[in-house]
DSSP file (Angstrom, degrees, kcal/mol; ACC not computed):
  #  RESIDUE AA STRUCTURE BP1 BP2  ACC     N-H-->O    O-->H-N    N-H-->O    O-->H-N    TCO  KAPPA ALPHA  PHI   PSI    X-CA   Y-CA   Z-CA
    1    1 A X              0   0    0      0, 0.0     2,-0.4     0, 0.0   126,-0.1   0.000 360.0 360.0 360.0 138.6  -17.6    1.3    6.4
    2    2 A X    >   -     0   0    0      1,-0.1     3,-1.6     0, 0.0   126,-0.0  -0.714 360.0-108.0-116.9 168.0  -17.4    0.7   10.0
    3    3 A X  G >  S+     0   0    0     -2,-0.4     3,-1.4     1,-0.2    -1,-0.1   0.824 116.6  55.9 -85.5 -32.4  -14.5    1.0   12.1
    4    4 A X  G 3  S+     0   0    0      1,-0.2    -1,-0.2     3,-0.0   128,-0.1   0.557 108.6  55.1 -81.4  10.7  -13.9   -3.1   12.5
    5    5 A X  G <  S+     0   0    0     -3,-1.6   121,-2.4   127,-0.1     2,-0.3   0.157  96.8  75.5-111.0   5.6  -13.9   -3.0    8.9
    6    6 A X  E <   -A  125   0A   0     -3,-1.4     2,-0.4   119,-0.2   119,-0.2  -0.966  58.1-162.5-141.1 110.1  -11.2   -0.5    8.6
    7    7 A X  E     +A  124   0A   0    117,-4.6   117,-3.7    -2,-0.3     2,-0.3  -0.924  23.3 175.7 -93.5 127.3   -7.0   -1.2    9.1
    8    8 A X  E     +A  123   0A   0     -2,-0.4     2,-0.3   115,-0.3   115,-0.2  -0.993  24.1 173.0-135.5 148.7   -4.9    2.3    9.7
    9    9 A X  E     +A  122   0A   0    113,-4.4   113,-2.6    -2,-0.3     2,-0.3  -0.806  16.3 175.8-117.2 149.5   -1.1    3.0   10.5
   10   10 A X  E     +A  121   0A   0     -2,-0.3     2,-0.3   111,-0.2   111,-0.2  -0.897  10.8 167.3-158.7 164.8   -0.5    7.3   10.3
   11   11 A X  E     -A  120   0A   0    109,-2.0   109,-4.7    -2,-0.3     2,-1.0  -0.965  44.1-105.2-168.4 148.3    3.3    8.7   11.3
   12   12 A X  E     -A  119   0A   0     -2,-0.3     2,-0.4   107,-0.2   107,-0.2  -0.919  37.0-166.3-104.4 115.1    5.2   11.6   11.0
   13   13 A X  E     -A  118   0A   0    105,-4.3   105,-1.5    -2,-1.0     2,-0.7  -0.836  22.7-139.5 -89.7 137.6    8.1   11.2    8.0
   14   14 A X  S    S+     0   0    0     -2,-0.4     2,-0.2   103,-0.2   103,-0.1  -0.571  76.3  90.2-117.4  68.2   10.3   13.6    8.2
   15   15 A X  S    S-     0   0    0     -2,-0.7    -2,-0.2   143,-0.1   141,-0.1  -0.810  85.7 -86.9-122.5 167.6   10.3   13.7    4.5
   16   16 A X    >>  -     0   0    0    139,-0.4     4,-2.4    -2,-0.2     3,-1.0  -0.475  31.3-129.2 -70.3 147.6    8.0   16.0    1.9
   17   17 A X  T 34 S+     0   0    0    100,-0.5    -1,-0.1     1,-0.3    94,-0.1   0.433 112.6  66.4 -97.6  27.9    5.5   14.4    1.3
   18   18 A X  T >> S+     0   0    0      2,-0.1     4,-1.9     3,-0.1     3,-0.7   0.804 108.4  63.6 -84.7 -42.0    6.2   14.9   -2.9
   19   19 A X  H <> S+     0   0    0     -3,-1.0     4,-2.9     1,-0.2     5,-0.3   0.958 111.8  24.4 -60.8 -51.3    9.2   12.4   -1.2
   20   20 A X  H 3< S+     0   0    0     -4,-2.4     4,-0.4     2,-0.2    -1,-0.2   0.685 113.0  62.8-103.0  25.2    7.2    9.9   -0.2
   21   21 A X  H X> S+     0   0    0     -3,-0.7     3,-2.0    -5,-0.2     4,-1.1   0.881 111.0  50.0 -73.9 -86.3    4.3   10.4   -2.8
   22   22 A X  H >X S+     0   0    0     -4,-1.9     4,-2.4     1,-0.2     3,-1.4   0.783 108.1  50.8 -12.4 -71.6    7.7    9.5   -5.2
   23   23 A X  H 3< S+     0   0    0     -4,-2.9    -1,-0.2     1,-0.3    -2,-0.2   0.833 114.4  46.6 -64.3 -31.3    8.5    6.1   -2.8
   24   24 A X  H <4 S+     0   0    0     -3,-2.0    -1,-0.3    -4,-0.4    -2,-0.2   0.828 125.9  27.3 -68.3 -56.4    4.6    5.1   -3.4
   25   25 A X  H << S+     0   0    0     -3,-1.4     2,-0.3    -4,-1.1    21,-0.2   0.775  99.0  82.7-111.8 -24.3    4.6    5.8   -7.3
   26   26 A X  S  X S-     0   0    0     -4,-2.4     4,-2.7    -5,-0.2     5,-0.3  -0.691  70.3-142.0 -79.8 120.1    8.3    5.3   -8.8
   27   27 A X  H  > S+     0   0    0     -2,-0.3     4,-2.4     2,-0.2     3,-0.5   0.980  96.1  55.2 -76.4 -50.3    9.0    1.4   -9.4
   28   28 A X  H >4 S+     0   0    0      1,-0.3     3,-1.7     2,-0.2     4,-0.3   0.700 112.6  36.3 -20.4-113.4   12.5    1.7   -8.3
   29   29 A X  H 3> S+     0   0    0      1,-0.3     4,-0.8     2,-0.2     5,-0.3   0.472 108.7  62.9 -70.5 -26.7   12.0    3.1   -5.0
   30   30 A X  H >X S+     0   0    0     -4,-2.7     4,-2.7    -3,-0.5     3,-1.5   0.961 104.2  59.5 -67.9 -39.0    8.5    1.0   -4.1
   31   31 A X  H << S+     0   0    0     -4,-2.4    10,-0.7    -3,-1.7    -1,-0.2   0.798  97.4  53.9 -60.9 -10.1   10.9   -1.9   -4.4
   32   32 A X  H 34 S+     0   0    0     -3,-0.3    -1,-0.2    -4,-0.3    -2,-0.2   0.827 124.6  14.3 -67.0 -37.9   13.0   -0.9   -2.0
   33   33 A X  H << S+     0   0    0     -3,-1.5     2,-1.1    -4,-0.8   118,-0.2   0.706  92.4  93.4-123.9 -38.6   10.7   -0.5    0.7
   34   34 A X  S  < S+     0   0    0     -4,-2.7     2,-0.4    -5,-0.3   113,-0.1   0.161  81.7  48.5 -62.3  16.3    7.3   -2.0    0.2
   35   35 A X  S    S-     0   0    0     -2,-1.1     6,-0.1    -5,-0.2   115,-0.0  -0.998  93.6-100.1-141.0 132.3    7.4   -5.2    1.6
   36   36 A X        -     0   0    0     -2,-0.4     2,-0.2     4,-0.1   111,-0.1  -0.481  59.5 -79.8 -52.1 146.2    9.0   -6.1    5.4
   37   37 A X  S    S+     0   0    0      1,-0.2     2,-0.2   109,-0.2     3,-0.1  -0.539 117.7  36.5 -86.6 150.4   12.3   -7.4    5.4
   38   38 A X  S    S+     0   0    0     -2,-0.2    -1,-0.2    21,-0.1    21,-0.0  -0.932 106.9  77.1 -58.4 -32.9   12.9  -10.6    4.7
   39   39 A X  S    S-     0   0    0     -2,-0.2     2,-0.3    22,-0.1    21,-0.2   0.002  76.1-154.3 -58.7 165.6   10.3  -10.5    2.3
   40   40 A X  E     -I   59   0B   0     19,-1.9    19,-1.4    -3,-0.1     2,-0.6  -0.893  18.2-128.1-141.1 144.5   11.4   -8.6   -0.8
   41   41 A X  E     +I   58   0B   0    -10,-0.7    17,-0.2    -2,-0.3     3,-0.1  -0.917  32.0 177.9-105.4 105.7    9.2   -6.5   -3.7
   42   42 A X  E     +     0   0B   0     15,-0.8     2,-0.2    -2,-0.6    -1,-0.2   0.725  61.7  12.7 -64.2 -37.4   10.6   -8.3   -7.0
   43   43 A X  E     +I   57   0B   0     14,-1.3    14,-4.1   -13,-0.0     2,-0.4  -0.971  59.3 176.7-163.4 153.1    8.5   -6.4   -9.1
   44   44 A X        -     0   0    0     12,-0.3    12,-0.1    -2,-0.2     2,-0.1  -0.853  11.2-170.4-132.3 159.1    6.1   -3.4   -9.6
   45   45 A X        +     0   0    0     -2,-0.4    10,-1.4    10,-0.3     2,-0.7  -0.467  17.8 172.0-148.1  87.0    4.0   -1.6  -12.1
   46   46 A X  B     +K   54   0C   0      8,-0.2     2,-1.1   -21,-0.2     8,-0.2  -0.785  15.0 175.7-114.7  91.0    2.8    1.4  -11.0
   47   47 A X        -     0   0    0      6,-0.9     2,-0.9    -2,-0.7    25,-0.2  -0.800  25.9-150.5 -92.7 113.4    0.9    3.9  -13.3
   48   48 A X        +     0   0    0     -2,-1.1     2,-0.2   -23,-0.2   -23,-0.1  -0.765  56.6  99.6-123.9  94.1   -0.3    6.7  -10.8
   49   49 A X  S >  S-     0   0    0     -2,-0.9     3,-1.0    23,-0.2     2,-0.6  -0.571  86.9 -72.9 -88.2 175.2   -3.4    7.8  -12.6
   50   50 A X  T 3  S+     0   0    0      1,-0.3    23,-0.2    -2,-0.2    24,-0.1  -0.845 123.9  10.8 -84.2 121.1   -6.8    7.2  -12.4
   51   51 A X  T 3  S+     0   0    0     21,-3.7    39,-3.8    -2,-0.6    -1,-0.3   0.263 102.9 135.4  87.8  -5.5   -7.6    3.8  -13.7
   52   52 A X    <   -     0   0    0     -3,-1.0    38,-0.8    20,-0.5    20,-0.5   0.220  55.7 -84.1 -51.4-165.3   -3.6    2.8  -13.7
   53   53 A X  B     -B   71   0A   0     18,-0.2    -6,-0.9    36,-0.2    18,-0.2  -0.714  28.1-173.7 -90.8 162.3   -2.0   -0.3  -12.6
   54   54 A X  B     +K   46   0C   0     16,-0.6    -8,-0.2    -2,-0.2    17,-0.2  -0.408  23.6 166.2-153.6  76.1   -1.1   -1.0   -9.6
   55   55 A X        +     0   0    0    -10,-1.4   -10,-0.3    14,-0.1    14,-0.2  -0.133   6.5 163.1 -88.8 177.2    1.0   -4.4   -9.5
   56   56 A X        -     0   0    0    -12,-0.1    12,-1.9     2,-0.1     2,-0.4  -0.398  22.8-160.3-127.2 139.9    3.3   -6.5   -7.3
   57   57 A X  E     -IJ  43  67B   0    -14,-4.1   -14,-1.3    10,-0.2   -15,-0.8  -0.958  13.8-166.9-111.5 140.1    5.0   -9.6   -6.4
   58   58 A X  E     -I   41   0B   0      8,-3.9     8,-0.5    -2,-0.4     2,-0.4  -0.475   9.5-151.8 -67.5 154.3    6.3  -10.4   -3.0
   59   59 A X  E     -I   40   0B   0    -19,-1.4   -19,-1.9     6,-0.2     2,-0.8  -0.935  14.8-159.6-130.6 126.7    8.7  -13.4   -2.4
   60   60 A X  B >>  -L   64   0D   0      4,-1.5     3,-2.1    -2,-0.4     4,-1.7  -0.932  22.7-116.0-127.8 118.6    8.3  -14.5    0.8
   61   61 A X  T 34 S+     0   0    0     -2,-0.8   -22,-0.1     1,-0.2    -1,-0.0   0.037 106.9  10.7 -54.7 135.2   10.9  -16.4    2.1
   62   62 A X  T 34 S+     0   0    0      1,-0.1    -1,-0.2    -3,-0.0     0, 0.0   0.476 129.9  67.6  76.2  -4.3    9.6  -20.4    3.0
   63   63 A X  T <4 S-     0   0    0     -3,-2.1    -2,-0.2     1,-0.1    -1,-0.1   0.493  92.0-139.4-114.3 -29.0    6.0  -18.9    0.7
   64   64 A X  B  <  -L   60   0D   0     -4,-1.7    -4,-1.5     2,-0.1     2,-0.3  -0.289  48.3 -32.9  69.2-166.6    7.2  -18.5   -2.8
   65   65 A X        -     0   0    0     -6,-0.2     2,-0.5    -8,-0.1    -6,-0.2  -0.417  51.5-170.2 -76.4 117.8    6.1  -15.6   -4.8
   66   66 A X        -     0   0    0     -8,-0.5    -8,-3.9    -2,-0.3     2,-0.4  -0.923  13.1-158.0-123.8 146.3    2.6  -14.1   -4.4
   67   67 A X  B     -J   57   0B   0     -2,-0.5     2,-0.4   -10,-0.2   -10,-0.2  -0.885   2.0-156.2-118.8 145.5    1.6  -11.3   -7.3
   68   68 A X        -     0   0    0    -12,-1.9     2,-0.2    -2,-0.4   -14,-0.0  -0.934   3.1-165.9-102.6  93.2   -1.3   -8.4   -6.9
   69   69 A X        +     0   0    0     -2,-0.4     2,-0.2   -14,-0.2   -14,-0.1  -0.632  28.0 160.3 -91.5 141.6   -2.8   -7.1   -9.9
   70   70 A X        -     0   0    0     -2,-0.2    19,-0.8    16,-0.1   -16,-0.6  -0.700  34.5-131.7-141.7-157.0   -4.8   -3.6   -8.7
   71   71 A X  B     -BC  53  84A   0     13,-1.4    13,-2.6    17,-0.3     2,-0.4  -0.967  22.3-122.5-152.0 142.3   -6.2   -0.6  -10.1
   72   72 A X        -     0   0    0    -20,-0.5   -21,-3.7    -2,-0.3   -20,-0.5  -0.987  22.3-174.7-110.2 140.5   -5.5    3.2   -8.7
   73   73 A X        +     0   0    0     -2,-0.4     2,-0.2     1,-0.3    -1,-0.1   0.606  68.8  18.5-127.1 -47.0   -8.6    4.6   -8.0
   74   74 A X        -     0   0    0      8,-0.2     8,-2.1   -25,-0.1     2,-0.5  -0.800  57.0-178.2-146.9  93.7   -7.6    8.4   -7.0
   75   75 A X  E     +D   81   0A   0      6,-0.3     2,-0.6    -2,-0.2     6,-0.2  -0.874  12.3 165.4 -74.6  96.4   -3.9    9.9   -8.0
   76   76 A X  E >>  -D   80   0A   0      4,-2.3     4,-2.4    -2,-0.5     3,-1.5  -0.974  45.2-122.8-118.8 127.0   -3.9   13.5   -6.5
   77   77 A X  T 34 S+     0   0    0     -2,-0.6     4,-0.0     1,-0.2    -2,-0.0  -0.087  80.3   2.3 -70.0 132.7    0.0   14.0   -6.9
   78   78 A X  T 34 S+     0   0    0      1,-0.1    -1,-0.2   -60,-0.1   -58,-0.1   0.557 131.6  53.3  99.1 -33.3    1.8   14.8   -3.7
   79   79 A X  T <4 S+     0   0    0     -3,-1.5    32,-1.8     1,-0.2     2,-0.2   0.709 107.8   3.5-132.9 -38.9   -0.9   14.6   -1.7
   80   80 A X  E  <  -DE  76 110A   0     -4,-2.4    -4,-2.3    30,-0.2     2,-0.4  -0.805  44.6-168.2-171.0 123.7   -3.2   11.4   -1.7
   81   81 A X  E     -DE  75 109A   0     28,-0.6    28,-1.8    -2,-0.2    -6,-0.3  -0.954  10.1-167.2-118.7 128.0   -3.0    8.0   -3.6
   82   82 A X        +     0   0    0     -8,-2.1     2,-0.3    -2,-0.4    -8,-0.2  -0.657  15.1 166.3 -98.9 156.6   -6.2    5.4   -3.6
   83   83 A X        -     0   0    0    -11,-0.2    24,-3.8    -2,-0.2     2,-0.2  -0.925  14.6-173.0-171.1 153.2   -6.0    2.0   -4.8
   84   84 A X  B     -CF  71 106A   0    -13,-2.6   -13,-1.4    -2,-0.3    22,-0.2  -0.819  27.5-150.8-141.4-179.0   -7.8   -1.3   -4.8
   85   85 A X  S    S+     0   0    0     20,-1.2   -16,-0.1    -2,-0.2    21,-0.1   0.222  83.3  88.2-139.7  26.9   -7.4   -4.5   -5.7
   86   86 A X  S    S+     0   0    0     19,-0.4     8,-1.2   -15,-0.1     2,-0.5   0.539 102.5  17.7 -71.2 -29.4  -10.9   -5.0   -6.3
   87   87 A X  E    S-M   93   0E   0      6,-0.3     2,-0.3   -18,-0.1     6,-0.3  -0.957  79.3-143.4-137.6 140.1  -10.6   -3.9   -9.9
   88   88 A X  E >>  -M   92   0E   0      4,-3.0     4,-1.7    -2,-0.5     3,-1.6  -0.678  54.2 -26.1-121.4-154.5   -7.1   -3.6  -12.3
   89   89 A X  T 34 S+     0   0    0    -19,-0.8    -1,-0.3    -2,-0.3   -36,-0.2   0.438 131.5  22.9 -53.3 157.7   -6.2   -1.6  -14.5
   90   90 A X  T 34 S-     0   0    0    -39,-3.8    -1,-0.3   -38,-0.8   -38,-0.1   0.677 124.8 -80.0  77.8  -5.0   -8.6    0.5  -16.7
   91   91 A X  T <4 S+     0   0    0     -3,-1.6     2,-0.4     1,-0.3    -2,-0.2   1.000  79.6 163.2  58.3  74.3  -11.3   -0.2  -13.4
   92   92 A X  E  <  -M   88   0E   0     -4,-1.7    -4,-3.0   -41,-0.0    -1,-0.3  -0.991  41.2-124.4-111.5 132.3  -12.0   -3.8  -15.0
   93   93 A X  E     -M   87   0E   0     -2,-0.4    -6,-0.3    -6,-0.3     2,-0.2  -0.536  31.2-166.2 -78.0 144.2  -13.6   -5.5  -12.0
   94   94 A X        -     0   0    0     -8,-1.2     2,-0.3    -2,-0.1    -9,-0.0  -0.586  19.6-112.9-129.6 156.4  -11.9   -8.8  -10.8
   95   95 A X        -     0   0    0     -2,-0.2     2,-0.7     9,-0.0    -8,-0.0  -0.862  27.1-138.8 -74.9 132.3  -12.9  -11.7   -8.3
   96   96 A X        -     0   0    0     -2,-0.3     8,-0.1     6,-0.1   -10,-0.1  -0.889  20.4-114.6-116.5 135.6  -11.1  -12.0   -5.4
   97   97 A X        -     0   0    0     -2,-0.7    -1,-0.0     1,-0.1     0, 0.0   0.060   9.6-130.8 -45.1 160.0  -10.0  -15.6   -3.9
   98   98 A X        +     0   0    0      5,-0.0    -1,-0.1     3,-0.0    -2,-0.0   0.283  61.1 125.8 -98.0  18.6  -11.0  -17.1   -1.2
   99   99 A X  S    S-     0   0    0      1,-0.1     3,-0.3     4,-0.0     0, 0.0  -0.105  71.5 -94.9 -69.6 158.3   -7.5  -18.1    0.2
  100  100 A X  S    S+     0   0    0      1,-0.3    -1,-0.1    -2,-0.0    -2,-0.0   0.652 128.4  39.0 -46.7 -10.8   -5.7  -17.5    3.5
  101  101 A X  S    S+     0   0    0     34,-0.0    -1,-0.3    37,-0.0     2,-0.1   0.756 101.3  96.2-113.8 -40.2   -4.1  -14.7    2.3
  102  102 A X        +     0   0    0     -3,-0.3     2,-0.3    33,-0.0    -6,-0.1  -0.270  31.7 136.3 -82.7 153.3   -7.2  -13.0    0.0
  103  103 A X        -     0   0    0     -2,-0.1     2,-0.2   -18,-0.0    -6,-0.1  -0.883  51.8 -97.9-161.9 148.1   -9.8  -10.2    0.8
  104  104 A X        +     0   0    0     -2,-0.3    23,-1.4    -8,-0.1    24,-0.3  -0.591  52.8 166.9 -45.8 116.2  -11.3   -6.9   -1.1
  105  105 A X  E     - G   0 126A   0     -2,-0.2   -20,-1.2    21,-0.2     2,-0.5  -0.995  37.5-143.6-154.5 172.8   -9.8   -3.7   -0.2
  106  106 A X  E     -FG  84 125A   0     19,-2.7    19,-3.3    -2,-0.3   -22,-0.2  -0.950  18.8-150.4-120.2 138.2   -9.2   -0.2   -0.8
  107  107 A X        -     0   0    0    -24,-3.8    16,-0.2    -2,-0.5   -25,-0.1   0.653  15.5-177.9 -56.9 -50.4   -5.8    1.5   -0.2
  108  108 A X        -     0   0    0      1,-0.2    15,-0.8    14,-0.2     2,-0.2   0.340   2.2-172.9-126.4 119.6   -5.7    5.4    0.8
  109  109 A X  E     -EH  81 122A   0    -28,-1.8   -28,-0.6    13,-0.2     2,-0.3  -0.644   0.4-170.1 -77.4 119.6   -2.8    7.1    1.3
  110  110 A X  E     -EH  80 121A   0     11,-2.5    11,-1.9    -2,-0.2     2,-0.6  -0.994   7.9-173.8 -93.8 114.0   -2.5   10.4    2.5
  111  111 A X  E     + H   0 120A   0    -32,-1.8     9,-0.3    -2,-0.3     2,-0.2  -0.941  10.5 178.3 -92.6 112.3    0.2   12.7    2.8
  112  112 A X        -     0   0    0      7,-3.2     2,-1.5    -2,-0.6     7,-0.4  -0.597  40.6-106.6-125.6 149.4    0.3   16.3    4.6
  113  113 A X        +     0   0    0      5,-0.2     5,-0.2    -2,-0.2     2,-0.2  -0.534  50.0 163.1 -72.4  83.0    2.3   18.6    5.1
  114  114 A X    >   -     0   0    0     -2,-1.5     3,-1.5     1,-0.3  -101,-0.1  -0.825  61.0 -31.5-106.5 142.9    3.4   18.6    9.3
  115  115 A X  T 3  S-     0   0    0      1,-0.4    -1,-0.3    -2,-0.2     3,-0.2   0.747 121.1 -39.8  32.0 102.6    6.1   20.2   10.9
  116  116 A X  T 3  S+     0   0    0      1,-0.2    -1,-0.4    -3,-0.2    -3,-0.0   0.375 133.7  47.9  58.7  -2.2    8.7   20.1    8.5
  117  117 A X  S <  S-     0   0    0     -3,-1.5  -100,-0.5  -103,-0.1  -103,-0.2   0.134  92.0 -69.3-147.1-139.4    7.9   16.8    7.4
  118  118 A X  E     -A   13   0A   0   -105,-1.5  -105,-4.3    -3,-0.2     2,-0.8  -0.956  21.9-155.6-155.5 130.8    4.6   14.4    6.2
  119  119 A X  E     +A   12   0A   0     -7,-0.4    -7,-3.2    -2,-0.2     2,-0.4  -0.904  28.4 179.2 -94.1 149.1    2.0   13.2    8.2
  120  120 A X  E     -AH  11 111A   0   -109,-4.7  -109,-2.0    -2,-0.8     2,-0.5  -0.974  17.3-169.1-145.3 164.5    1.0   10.5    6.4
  121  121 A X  E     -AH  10 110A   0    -11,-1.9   -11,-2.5    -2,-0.4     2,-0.3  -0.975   9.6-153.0-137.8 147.6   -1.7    8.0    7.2
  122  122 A X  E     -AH   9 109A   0   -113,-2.6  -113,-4.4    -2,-0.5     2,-0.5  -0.983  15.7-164.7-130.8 123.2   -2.4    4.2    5.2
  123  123 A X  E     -A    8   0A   0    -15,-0.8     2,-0.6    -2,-0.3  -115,-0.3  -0.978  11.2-165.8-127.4 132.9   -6.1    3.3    5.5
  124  124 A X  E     -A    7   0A   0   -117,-3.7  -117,-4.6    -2,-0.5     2,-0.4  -0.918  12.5-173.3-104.8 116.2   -6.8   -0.3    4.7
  125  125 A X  E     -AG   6 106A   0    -19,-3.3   -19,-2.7    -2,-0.6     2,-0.4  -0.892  11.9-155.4-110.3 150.1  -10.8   -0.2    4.3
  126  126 A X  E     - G   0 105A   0   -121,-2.4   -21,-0.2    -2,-0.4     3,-0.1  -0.875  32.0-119.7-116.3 144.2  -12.4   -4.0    3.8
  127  127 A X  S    S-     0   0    0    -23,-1.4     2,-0.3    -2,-0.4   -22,-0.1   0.889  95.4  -7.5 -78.6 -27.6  -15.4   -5.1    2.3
  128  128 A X  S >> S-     0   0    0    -24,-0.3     3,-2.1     1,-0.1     4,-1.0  -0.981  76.4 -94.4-151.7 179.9  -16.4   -6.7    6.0
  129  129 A X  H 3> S+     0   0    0     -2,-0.3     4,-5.4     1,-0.3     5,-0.2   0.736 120.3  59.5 -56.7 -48.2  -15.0   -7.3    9.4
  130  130 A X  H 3> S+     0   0    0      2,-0.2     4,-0.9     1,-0.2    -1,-0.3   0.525 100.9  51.8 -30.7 -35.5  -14.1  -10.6    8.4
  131  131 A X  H <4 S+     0   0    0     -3,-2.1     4,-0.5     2,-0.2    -1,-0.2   0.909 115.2  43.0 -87.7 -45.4  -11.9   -9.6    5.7
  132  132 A X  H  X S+     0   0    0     -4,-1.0     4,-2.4     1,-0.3     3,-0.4   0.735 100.3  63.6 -77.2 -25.9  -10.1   -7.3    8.0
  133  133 A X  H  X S+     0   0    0     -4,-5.4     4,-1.9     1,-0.2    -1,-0.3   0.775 106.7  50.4 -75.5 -12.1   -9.7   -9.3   10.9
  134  134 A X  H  < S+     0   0    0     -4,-0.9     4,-0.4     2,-0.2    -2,-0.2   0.735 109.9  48.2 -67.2 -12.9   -7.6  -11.5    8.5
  135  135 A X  H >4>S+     0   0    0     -4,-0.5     5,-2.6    -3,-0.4     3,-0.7   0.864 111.2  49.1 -90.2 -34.9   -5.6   -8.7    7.4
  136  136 A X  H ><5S+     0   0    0     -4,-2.4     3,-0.5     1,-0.2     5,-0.3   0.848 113.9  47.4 -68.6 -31.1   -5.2   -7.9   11.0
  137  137 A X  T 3<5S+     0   0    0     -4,-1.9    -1,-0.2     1,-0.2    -2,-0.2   0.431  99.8  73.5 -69.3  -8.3   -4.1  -11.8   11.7
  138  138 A X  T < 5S-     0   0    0     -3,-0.7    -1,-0.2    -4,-0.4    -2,-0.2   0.816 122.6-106.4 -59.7 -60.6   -2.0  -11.4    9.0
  139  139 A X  T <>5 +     0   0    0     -3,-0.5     4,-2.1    -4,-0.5     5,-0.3   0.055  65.1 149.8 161.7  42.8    0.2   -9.3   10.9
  140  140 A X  H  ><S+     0   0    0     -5,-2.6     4,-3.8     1,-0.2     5,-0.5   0.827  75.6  51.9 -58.9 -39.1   -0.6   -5.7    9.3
  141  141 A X  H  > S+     0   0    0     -5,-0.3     4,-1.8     1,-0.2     5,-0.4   0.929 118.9  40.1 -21.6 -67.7    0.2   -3.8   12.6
  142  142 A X  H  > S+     0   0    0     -6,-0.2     4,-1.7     1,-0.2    -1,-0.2   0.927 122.5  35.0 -50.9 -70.1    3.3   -5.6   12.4
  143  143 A X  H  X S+     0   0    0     -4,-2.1     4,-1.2     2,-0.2    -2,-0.2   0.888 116.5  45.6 -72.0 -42.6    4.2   -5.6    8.6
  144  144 A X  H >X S+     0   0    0     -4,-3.8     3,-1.3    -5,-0.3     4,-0.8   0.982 112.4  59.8 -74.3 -29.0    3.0   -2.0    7.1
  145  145 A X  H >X S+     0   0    0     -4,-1.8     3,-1.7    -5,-0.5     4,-1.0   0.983 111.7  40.8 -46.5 -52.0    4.8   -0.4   10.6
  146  146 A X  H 3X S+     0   0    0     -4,-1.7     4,-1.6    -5,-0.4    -1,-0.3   0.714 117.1  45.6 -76.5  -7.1    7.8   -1.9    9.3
  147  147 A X  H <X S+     0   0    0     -3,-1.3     4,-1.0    -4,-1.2    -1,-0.3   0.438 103.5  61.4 -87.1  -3.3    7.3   -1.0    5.9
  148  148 A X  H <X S+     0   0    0     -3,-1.7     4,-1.0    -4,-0.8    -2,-0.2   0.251 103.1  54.5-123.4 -14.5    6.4    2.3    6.7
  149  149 A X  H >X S+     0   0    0     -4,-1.0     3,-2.1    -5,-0.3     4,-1.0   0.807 107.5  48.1 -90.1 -68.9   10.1    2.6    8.2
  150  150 A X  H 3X S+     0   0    0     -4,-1.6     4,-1.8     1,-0.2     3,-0.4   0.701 111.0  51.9 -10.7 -62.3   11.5    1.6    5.2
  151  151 A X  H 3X S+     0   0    0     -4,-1.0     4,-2.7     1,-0.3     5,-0.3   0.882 111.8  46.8 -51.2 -56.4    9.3    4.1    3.6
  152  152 A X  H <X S+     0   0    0     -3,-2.1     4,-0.9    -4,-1.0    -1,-0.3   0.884 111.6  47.2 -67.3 -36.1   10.4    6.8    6.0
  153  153 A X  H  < S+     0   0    0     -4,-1.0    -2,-0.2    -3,-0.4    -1,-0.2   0.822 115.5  50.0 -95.8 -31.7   14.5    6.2    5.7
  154  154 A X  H >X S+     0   0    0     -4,-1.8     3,-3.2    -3,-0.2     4,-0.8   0.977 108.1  48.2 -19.1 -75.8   14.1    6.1    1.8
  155  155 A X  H 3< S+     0   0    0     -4,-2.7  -139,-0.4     1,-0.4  -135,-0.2   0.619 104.7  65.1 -85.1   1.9   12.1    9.3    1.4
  156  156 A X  T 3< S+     0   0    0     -4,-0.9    -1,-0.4    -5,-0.3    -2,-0.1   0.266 101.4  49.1 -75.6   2.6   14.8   11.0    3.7
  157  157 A X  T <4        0   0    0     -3,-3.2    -2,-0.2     1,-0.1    -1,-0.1   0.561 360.0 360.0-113.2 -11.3   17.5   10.5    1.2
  158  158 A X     <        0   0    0     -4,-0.8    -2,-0.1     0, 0.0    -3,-0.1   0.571 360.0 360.0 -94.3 360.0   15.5   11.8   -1.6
């Protein structure tokens, strides 16, 4: 992986990061947050093991509904969640379209403990530059920062 192949957001939450481990792995609480507002997370399935699922549908307003079947890759509880969407559950390998919206990637999430809090950092790695400068035209700067407030003002209540 090369660094023009590779998307990452990291923040201090000033929650534990077993709280926002929780907003990441509990289907209740991913809906809440995991998508930028207006778009909305309708539904999840999230087994966080190795080899779970790792589902979702968006509806995005004026887009309809788009669903993600994935696989998690690496569940260390608390502390660091992997995921792809390369493979779903049980690490059965998939084909990924070739639509405006699709690319190969791997997920990983980190959480630490800092200052009272969680650093946590979301690294979106892509199978080539290409992939990632759509995710990056996409708006990810834009959309996981704002999901990643959600994420923080959730795992402050918990």
């Amino acid at each position: 992986m090369t660094d023009e192949t590779i998307l990452s957001l990291t923040r201090h939450i000033n929650a534990s990061p077993q709280a926002v481990w929780r907003c990441w792995t509990e289907v209740d609480l991913i809906k809440q947050w995991f998508a930028p507002k207006p778009v909305e997370t309708i539904h999840a399935e999230i087994e966080p093991w190795q080899g779970g699922k790792f589902n979702t549908t968006m509806r995005v307003p004026e887009h309809g509904d788009h669903s993600g079947e994935g696989c998690v890759l690496i569940a260390d509880l608390g502390k660091r969640l992997v995921t792809t969407n390369m493979m779903t559950a049980g690490f059965v390998p998939v084909a990924i379209g070739d639509g405006d919206i699709d690319f190969p990637y791997v997920i990983d999430l980190t959480m630490d403990h800092e200052n009272h809090g969680c650093r946590y950092t979301a690294q979106v790695r892509h199978a080539d530059a290409a992939g990632a400068a759509k995710h990056a035209a996409m708006g990810f700067e834009q959309g996981w920062g704002a999901a990643t407030d959600q994420l923080a003002t959730l795992a402050r209540t918990l």
